[in-house]
C-alpha positions in Angstrom: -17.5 165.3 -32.6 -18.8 163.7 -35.6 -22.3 163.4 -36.4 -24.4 160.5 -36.5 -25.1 159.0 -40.1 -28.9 160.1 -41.3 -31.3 157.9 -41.4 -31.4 155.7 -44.4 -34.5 156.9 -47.3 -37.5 155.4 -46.2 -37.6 151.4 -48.0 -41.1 150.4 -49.3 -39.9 146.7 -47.7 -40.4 149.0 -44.3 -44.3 149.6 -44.5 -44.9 146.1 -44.4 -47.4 144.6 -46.2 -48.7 148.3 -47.5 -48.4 148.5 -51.1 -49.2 151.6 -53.8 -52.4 149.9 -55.5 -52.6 153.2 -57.6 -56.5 153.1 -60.0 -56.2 154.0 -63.5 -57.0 157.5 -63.0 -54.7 158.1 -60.5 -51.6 156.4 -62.6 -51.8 159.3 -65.2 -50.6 161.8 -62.1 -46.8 163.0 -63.2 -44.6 165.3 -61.7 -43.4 167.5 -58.9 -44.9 170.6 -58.3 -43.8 173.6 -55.9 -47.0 176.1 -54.6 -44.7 179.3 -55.0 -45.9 181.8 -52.2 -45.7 185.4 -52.2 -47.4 188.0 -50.0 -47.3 191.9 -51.2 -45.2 191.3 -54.2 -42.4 189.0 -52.3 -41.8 185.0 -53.2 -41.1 183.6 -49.5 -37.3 182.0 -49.7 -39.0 178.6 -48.3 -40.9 177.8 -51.8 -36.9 178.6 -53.6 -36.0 176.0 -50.9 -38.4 173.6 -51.5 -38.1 173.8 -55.7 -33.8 172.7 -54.6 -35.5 169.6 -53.2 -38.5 169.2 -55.9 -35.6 168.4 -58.3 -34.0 166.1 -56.3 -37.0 164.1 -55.9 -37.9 164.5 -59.2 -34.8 163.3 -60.8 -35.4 160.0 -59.1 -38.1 159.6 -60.4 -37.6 161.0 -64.1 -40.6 163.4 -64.2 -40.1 167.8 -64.2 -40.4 170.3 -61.5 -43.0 172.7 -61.8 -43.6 175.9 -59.9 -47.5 177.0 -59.4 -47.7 180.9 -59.2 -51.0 182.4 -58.2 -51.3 186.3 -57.7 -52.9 189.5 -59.4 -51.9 190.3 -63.1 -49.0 192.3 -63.0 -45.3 192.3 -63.0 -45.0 190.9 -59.4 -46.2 187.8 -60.2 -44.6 187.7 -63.6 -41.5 188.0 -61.9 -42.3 185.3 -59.4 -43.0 182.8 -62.4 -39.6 184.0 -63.5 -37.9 183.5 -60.6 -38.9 180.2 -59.9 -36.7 179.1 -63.4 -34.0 180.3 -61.4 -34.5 177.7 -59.0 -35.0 174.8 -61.0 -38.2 174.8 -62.2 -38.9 173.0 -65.9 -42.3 174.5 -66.2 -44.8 177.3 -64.5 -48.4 177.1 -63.8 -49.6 180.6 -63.8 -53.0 181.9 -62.3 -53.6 185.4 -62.7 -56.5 186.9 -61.1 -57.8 190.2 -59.9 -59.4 187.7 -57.0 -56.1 186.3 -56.2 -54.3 190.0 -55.4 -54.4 189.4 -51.6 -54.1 185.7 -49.9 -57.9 184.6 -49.4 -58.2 180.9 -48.4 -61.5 180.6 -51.1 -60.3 181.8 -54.5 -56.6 180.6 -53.8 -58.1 177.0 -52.9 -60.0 176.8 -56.1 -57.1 178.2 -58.4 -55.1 175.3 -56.7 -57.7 172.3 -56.9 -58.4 173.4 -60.4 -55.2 173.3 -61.6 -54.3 170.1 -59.6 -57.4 168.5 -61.3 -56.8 169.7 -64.9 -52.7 168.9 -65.4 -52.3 165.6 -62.2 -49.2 166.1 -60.6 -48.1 162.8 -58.4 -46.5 165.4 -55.4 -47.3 169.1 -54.8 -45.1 170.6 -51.9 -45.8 174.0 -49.6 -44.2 175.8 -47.1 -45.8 175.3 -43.4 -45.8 179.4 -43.1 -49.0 180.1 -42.1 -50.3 180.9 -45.7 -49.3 177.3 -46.7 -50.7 175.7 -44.0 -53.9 177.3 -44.6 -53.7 176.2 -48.6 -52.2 173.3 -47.6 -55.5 172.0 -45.9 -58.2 173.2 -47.8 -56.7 171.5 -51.1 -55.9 168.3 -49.4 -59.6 168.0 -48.1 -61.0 169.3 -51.2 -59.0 166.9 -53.5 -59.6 164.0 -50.7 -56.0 162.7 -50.8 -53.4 162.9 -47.8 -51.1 165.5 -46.2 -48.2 165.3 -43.9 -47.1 168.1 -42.2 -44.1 170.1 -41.1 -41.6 167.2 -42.6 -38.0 166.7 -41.8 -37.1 164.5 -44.9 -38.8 163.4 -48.2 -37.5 160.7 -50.0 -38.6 158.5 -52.9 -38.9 154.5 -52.6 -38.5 151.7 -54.8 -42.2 151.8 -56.0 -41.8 155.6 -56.3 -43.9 156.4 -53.4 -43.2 159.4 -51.5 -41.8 159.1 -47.8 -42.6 162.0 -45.9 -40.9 162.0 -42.9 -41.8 164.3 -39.6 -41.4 164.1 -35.6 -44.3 163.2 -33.4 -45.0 162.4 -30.0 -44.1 165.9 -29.2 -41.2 165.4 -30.8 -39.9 162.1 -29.2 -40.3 159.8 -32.5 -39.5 160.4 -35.7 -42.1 158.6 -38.0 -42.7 158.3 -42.2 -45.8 158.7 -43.5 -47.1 157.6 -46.9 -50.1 158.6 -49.1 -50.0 154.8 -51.4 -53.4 155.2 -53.3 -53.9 158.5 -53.7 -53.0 161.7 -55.7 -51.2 164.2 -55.5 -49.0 163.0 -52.6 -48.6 166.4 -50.7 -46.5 167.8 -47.7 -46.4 171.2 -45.9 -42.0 171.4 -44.7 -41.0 174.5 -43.0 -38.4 177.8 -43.7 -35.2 176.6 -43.7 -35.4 172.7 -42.8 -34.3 172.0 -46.8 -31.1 173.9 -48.3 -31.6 176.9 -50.5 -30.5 176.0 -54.2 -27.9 178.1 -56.0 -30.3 180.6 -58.1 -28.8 180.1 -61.6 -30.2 183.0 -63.8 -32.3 181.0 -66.5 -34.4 182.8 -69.5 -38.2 182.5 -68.9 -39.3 178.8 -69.6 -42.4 176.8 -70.5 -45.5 179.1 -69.0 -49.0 177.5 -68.5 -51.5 180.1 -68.3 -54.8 178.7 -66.3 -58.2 181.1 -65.9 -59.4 181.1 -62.6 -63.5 181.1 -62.9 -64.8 183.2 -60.1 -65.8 186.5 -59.0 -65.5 188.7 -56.4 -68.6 188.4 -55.9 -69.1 184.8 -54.9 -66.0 185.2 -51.9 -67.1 185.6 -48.7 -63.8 187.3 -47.6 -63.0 190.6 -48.4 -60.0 192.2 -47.3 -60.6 195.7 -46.1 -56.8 196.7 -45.5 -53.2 195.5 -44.3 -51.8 196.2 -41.3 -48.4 195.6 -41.6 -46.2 193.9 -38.2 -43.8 196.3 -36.5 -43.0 194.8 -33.9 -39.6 195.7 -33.5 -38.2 193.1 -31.5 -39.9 189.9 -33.5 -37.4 187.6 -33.7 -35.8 186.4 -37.3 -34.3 183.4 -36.2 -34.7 181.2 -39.2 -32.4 183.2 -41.8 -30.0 184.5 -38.9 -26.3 183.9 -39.8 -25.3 183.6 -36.2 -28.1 182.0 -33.5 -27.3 181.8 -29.3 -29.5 179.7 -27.7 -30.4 178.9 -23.9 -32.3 176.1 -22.3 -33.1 175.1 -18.8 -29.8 174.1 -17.6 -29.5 178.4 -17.2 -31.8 177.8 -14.0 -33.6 180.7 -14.0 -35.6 183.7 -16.5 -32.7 186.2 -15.2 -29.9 184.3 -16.2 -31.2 184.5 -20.0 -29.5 188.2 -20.0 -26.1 186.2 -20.6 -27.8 185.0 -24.0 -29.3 188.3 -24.9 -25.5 189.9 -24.3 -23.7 187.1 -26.2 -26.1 187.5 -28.8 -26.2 191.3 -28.9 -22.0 191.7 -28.8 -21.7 189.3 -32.0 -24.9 190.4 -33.9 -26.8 187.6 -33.5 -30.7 186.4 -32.7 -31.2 184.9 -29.6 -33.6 181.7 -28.9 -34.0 178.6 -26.8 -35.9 175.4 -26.4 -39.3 174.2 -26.0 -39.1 174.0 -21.9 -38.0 177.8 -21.8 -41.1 178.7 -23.6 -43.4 176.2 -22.0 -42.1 177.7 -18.6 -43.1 181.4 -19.5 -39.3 182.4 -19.8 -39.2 183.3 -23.5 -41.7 184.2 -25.9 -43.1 181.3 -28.6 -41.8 182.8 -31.4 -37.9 182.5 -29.7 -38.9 178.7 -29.5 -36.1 176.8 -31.7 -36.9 173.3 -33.1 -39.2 171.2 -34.8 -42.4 172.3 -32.9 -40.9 176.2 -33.3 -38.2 177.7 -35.5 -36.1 175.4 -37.8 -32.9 177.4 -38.8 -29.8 177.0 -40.5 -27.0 179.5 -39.3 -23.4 179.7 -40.1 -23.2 179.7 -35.9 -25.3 178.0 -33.8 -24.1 178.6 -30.1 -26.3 176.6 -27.5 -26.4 176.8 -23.7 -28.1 174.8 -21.0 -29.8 173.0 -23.7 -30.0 168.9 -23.4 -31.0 168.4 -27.3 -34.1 166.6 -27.2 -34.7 165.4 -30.7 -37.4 168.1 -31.8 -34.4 170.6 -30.9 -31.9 168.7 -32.8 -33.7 168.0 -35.9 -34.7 171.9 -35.8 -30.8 172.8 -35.6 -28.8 170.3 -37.8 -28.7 172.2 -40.3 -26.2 174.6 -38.9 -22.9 174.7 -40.2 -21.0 175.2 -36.9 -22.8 174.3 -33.9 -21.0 174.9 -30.3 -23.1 173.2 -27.4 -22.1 174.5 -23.8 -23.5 171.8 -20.9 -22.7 170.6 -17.7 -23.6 166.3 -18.5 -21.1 165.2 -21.3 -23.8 162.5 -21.7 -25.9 165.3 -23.3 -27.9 164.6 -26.6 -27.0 167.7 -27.5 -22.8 166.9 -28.0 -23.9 163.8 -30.6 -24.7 166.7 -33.3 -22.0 169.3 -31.6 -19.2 170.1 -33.5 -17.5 171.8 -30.5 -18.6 170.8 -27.1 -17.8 172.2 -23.9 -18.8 170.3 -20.8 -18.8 173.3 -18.3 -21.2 176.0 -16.3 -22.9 177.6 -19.3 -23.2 180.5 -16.6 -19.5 181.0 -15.9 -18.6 180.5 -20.1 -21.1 182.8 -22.1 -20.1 185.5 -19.8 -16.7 184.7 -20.5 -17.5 184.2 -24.4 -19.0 187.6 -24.4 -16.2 189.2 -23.0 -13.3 187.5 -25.6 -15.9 188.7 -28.1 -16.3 192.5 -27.1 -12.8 192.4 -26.9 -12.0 191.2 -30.4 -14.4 193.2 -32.2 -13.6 196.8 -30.3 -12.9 199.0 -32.6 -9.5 199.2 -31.8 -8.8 195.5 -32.6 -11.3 196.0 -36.1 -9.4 198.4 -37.5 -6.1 196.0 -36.1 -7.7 192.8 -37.8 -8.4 195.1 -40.9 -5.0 195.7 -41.6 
């Protein structure tokens, strides 16, 4: 099936009578800036994701990308400055910090409203991990401008306003939200809802070093240790190659062992919608959609699953997508590249079979040679 066109970039003839009535002060804002987060040393892939669609945004609008890396001196966040020239960055804002060696919403906040204040950028983008949600906040309210959260879609319009698009209504709608008279426009977007840039190795560019003035002193916070997660069997749905999903068309809890198998003979993670979770089937973090996991496999197999619009705007960014349902009337077969209308319960048993079968070892070493 082919998939729907996308929704046209938001118009500024579509907020009505709204118009950007921008003060002096606020017209010297310029540029697109990318918070670059790392935890323990390692840049989180959505801030490399998000600098691919800083430059689109700022190509319309004829300004730079810059990255804004915050950590402890030392060569971790030397090389996350460095990185983030591989990703299309112009120029780096660097604040290095003893105070700024573990994430503490206080001296991070400052670092970032100072820095904001001092060189104006017109958008600054984070991740909505739970770090950037956090920063994401704090710096809104304390530079009193807007945020929209967990977008879909950013696009530029005709006044060069930013249109942040995002579901609400659990989901239901689809609406674009604007920040007209303001500055910096900002928006939180999630791991894997924008395309990873090619990293293009790039010799270390223009570095602006900013001094963070405070002490350890004057934090509330301290951070006494880390206790790393090892949870074994925490999903990693949002940079699986290959995801299988279920939804409530399996009927019951039991019948999500034909996912797990499917999922466990091809290598894959395992998921499923919103209902599943709300139902007490599946765990929360095995939730795939907007209001859970967005994720962009190579293989996206689906089962029982209707496609609600939180679950499809969540998923379109697979490259192969193969929806198994009993209603060809499904929302789920308008984004589908392969649909089977048939009893999800009688094909991913018969799915796992054809697959244990092709990757035995006998026919491995067979499709080796």
């Amino acid at each position: 099936m082919t998939q729907p066109p996308k929704p046209a970039a938001p118009a500024a003839a579509g907020r009505g009578n709204m118009k950007a009535e921008l003060s002096d002060h606020f017209k010297q804002y310029k540029h697109v800036w990318v918070f670059i987060e790392q935890e323990r040393g390692v840049v989180h892939p959505v801030s490399f994701e998000l600098l691919g669609e800083a430059r689109k945004l700022a190509d319309k609008l004829g300004v730079e990308v810059a990255g804004v890396v915050c950590g402890a001196p030392g060569e971790a966040t030397k090389m996350a400055a460095a990185e983030a020239f591989c990703y299309g960055a112009d120029v780096v804002y660097l604040c290095e910090d003893p105070v700024l060696e573990h994430y503490r919403n206080e001296p991070y906040t400052k670092a970032m409203t100072d820095i904001v204040n001092t060189y104006k950028p017109e958008i600054l983008l984070l991740g909505a991990t739970t770090l950037g949600r956090d920063l994401a906040g704090s710096v809104a309210t304390t530079l009193a401008t807007g945020l929209t959260a967990d977008c879909t879609e950013l696009a530029v319009d005709a006044d060069k306003s930013l249109g942040a698009t995002r579901p609400t209504f659990g989901g239901s709608l689809l609406c674009t939200i604007y920040t007209l008279n303001y500055r910096p426009q900002m928006a939180t977007i999630r791991p894997r809802v924008m395309a990873m840039p090619p990293r293009v190795d790039k010799p270390i560019g223009r570095i602006i070093e900013h001094r963070l003035d405070m002490a350890e002193d004057n934090i509330i916070t301290k951070v006494l240790a880390f206790l790393p997660d090892r949870d074994s069997n925490k999903s990693n749905l949002a940079y699986a190659d290959v995801v299988v999903a279920g939804g409530m068309g399996l009927g019951s809890p039991e019948n999500f062992q034909l996912v797990k198998r499917l999922a466990s003979t091809i290598g894959a993670e395992y998921g499923c919608s919103r209902p599943v979770v709300q139902k007490g089937w599946l765990t929360a973090d095995r939730q795939i959609g907007q209001t859970g996991k967005t994720i962009r496999p190579k293989l996206y197999i689906c089962a029982g699953i209707s496609g609600a619009i939180q679950h499809r705007v969540g998923v379109e960014g697979a490259d192969m997508i193969v929806a198994i349902n009993t209603d060809k009337n499904a929302p789920i077969f308008e984004i589908a590249h392969v649909g089977i209308v048939a009893d999800a319960l009688k094909v991913l048993p018969a799915l796992t079979e054809a697959f244990r079968r092709r990757l035995s070892p006998h026919n491995r070493d067979k499709l080796a040679s």
